[in-house]
C-alpha positions as CSV (number, residue, x, y, z in Angstrom):
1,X,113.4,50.9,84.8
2,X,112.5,54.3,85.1
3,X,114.4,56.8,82.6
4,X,116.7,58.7,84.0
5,X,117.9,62.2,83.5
6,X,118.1,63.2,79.9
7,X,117.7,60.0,77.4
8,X,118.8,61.8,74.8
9,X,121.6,63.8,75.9
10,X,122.7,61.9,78.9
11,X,122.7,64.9,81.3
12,X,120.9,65.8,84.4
13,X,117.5,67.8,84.0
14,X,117.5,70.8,85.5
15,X,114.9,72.4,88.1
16,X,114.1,75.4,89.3
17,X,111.3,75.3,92.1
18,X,109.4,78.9,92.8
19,X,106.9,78.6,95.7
20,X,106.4,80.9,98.4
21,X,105.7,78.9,101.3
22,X,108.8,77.3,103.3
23,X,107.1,73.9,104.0
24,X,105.8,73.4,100.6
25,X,109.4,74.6,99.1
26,X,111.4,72.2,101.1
27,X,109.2,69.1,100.3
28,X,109.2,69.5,96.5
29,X,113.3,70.0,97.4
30,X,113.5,66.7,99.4
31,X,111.4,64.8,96.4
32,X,113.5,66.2,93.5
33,X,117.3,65.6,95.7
34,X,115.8,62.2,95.7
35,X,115.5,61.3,92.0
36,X,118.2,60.4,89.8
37,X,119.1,62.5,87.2
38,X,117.9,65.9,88.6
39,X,119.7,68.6,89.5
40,X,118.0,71.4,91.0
41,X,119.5,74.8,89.9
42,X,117.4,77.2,92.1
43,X,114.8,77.7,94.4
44,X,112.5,81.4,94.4
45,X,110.2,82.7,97.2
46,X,108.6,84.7,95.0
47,X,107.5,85.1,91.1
48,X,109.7,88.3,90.7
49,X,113.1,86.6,91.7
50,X,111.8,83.0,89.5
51,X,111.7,85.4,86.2
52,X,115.2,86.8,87.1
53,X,116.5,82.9,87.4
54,X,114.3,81.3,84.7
55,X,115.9,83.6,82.4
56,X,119.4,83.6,84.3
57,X,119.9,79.7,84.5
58,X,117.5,78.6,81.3
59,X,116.4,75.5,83.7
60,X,114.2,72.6,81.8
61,X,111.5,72.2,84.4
62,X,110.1,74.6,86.6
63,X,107.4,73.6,89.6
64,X,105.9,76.8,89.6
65,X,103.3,78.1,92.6
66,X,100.2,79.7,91.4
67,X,99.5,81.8,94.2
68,X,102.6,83.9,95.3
69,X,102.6,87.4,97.0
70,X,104.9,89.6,94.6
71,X,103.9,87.7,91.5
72,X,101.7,85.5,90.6
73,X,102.6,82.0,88.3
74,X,101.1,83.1,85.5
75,X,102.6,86.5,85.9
76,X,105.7,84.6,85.8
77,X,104.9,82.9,82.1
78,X,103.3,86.1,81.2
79,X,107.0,88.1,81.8
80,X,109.4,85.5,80.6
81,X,107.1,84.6,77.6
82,X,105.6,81.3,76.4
83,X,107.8,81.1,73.5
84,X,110.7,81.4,76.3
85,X,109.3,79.3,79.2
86,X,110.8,75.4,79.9
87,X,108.6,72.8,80.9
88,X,106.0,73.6,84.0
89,X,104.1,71.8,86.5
90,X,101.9,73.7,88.2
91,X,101.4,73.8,91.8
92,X,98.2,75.0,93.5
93,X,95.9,75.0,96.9
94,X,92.8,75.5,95.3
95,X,91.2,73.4,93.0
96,X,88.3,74.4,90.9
97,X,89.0,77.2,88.6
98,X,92.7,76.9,87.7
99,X,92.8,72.8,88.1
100,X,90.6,72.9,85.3
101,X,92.0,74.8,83.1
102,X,95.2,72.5,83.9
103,X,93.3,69.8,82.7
104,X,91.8,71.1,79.2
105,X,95.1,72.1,78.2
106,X,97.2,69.0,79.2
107,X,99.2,70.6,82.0
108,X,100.6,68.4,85.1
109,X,100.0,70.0,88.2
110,X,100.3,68.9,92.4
111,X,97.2,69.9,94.4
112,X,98.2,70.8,98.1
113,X,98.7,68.8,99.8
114,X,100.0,66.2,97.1
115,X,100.9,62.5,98.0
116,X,104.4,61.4,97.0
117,X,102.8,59.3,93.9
118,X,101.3,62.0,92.4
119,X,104.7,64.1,92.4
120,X,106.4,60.6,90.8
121,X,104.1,60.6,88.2
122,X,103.7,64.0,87.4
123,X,107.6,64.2,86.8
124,X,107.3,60.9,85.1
125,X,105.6,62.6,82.3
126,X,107.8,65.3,82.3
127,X,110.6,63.3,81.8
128,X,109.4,61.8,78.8
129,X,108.2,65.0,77.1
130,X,111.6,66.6,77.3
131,X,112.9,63.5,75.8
132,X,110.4,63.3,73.0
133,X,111.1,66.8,72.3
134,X,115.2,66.2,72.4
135,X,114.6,63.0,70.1
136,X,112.2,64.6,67.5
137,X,112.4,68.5,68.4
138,X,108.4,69.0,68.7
139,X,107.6,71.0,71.7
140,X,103.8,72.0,71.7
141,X,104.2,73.8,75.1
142,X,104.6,76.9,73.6
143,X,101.3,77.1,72.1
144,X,99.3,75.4,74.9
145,X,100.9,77.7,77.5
146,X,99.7,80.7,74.9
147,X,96.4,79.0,75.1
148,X,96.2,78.2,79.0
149,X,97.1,82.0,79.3
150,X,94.3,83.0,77.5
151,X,91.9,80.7,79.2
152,X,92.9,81.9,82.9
153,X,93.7,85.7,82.3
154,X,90.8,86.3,79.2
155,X,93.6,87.6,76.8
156,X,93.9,86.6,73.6
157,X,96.5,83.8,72.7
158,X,97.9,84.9,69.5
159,X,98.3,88.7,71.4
160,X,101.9,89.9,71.7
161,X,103.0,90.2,75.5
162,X,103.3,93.2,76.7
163,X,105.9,94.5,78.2
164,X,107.0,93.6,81.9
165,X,105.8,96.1,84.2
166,X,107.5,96.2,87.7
167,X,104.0,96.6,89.5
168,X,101.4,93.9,90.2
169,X,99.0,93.7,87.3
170,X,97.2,90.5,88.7
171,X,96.1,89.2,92.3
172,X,95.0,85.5,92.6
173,X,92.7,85.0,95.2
174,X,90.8,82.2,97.0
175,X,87.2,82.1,95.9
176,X,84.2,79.2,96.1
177,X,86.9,76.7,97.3
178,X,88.9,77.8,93.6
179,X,91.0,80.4,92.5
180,X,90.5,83.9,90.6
181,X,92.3,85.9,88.7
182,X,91.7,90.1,89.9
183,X,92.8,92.5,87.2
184,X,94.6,95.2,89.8
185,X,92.8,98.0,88.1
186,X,89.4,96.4,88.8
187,X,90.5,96.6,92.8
188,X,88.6,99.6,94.8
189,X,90.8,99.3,98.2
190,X,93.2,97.4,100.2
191,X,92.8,97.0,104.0
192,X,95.6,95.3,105.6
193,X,95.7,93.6,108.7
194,X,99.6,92.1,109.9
195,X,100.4,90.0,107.5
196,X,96.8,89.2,105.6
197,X,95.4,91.8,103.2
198,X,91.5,92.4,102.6
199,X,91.2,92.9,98.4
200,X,88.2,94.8,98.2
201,X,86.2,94.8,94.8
202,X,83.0,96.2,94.2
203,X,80.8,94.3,96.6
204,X,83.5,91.3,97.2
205,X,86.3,90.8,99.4
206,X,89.2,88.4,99.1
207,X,91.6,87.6,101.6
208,X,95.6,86.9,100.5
209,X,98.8,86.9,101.9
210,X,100.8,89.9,102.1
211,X,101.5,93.1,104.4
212,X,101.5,97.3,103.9
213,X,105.0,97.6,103.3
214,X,104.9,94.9,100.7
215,X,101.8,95.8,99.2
216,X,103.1,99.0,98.8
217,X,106.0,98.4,97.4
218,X,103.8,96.0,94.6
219,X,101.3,98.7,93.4
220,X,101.8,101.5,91.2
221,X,101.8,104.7,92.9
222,X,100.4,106.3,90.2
223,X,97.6,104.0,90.6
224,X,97.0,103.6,94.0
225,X,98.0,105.7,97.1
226,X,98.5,105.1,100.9
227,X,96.2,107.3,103.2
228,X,96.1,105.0,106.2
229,X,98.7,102.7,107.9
230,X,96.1,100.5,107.0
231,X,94.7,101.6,103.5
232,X,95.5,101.7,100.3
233,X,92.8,103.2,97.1
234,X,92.6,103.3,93.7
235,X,92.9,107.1,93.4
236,X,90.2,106.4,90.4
237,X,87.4,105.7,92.4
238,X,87.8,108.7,94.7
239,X,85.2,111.1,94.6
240,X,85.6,113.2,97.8
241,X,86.9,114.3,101.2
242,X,85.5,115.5,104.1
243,X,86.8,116.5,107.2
244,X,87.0,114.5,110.6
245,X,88.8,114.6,113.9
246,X,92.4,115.8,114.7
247,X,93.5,116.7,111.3
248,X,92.0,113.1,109.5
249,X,90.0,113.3,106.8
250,X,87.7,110.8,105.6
251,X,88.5,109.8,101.9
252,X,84.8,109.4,99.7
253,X,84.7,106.4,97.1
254,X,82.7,106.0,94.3
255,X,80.4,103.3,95.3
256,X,79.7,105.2,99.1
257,X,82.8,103.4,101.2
258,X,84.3,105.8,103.3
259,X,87.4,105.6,103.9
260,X,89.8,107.7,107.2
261,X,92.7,109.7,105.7
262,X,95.3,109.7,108.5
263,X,97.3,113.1,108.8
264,X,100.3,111.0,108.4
265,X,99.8,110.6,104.3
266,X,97.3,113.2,104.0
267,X,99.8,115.6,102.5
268,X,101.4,113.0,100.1
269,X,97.8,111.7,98.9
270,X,96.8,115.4,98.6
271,X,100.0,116.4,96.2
272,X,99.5,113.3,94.2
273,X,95.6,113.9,93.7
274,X,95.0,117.5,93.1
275,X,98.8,118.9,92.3
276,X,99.3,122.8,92.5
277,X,96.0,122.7,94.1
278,X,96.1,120.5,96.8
279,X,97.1,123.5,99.5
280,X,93.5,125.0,99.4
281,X,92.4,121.7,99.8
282,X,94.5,121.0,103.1
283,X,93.6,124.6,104.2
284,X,89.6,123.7,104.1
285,X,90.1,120.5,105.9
286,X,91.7,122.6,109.1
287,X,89.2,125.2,109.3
């Protein structure tokens, strides 16, 4: 008979499920209602509002989505901290890259679209884990998530975390049928388009989910300005403007890419580029 709840203690295990997309949400829901001795303490659209109830409700599983559009998952263990984080199985739609490092490091995880048996099992394993770590109090999840970390995001395990920051440092992104990890200060431009966003990097361009207002919200403005209803640079690489039609201006990058600097920001973008200076600037690009 499969165990049930905790062996140890006798009570429920509790579940948190943090996954952005409705269908996939309300299946792992359905699966975990369905299994005795679960209780599921939360569900999160979003990274951001899973690191507010992971460390609000202190749940002892979390299915965790790897690609989500305010946070990423591990953004999530980055913020709350290995040393802090319950048990995790990973969820993911790609399945090169990040499946891998799953697998060196021990990690359960559900590929999208997983079969009911793989969910069973994966919990399965869970389930005895937290009871092995009730009975004896080992827990090496600490340590493989530090090393897991390091793997996917290239940062040293023993490193202490830095501290939270309320902007996007990371973007995953689909790439050769897997997933990558984009630093945000290695991005040149976004270019979004309804509710898709174009992640342009050097030569490269990813495509993830998200729109302006969003994106906006997400990015640092001291990093990265609006100058289009459908743009959005790294103020680093700019190297120029010229002017164009109407009052626009056309925004020079580093690498050549010209970009159109709508009237609408042009003022904003200006202040936040040049300071004091920026009203000779504006003056030229009338005449």
């Amino acid at each position: 008979m499969p165990a049930t709840g905790d062996a140890v203690s006798g009570r429920p295990i509790t579940v948190l499920v943090a996954d952005d997309e409705p269908l996939a949400r309300r299946r792992l829901l359905r699966l975990l209602r369905a299994e005795p001795g679960i209780e599921v303490v939360a569900e999160c659209k979003g990274g951001r509002s899973a690191v507010e109830q992971i460390r609000a409700r202190a749940p002892d599983l979390v299915f965790l989505d790897i690609q989500m559009p305010d946070l990423d998952g591990f953004g999530v263990i980055t913020e709350v901290g290995a040393d802090r984080m319950p048990a995790v199985v990973f969820v993911t739609a790609y399945d090169q890259y990040a499946v891998r490092a799953f697998e060196v490091h021990a990690f359960d995880y559900l590929l999208k679209p997983f079969e009911g048996e793989r969910f069973h099992g994966a919990l399965a394993r869970v389930r005895a884990l937290l009871a092995a770590s009730r009975r004896d109090g080992s827990d090496p999840r600490e340590e493989q998530l530090r090393r897991l970390l390091a793997d996917v995001l290239g940062r040293d395990a023993d490193a202490a975390p830095k501290s939270a920051s309320p902007y996007f440092e990371r973007v995953a992104v689909k790439s050769d049928g897997g997933t990558r990890i984009l630093q945000i200060a290695d991005v040149d431009w976004f270019e979004t388009d309804g509710n898709y966003v174009r992640v342009h990097v050097g030569k490269s361009t990813y495509l993830i989910r998200s729109t302006a207002s969003r994106l906006q919200e997400e990015l640092d403005p001291a990093r990265f300005a609006r100058i289009h209803r459908r743009f959005l640079v790294n103020v680093d690489r700019v190297v120029g403007l010229e002017p164009w039609f109407g009052g626009d201006a056309v925004v020079l990058l580093r690498d050549g890419t010209k970009l159109r600097l709508s009237r609408n920001f042009r003022e904003e973008f200006l202040g936040r580029m040049l300071g004091d200076h920026s009203e000779g600037v504006e003056r030229r690009l009338e005449e």
